[in-house]
C-alpha positions in Angstrom: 114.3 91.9 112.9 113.2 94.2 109.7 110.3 96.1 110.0 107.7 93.8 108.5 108.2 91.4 111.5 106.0 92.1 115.1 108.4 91.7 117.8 107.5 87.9 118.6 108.5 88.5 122.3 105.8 91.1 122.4 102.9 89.3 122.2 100.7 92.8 122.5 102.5 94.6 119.4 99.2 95.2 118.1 100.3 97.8 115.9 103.1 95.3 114.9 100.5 93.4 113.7 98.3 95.9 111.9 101.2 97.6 110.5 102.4 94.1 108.7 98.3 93.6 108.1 98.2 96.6 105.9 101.1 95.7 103.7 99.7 92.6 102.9 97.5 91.5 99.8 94.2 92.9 99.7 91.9 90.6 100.5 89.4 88.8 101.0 91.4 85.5 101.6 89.9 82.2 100.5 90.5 79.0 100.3 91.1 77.2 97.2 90.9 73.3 97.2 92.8 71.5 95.1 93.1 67.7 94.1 96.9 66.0 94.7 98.3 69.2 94.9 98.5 71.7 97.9 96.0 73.4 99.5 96.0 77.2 98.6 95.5 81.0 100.0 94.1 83.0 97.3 92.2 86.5 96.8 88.8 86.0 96.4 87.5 85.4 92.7 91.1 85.8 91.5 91.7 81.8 91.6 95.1 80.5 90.8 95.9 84.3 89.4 95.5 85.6 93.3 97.5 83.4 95.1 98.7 84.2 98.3 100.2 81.1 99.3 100.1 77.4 99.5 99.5 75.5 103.2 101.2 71.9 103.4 99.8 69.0 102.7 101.2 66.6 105.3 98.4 67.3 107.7 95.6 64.8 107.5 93.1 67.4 106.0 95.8 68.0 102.9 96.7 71.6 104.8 93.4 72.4 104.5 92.5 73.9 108.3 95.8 75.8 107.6 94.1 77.5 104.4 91.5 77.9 106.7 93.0 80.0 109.8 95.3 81.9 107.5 92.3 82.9 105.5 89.8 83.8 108.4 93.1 85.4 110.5 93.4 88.1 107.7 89.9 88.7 107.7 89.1 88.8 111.2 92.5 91.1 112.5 91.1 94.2 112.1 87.9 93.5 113.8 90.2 91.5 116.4 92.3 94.7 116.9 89.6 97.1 117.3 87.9 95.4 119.9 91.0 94.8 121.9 92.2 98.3 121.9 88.5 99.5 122.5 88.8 96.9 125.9 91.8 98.5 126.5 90.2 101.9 126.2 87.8 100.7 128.7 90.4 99.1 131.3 92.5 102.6 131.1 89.7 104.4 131.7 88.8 102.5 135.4 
């Protein structure tokens, strides 16, 4: 497993995660729509210039709750992470 990769059998390598998170495209990540063709990741206000990547179509939503997670997953990590590790904090600390 390279270094970009969290350890899928640690399910707490947080800083896996975040480590991976940083090296990834700025963002934010949205969702671009598009007709007979699959549903995209993209930077925000970049359109077909920022994409990030493209979800399947074979779901019955054209990929589209795909787009959806990936997007709101990069967006919400950090915020994710830092409330974890402040539980964490907490649960040490008893």
């Amino acid at each position: 497993m390279d270094s970009l990769t969290p350890d899928p059998l640690a399910p707490t390598d947080l800083d896996g995660l975040l480590a991976l998170h940083a090296r990834t495209t700025k963002g934010p990540w949205v969702v671009l729509h598009e007709v007979h063709q699959d549903t995209k990741i993209v930077q925000e206000g970049r359109g077909l210039f920022g994409i990030i990547a493209e979800a399947s179509t074979a779901p019955d939503d054209y990929g589209r709750a795909n787009a959806a997670f990936i997007a709101a997953s990069h967006r919400l990590l950090p915020a994710i992470a830092a409330e974890l590790a402040d539980a964490r904090r907490q649960l040490a600390g008893r």
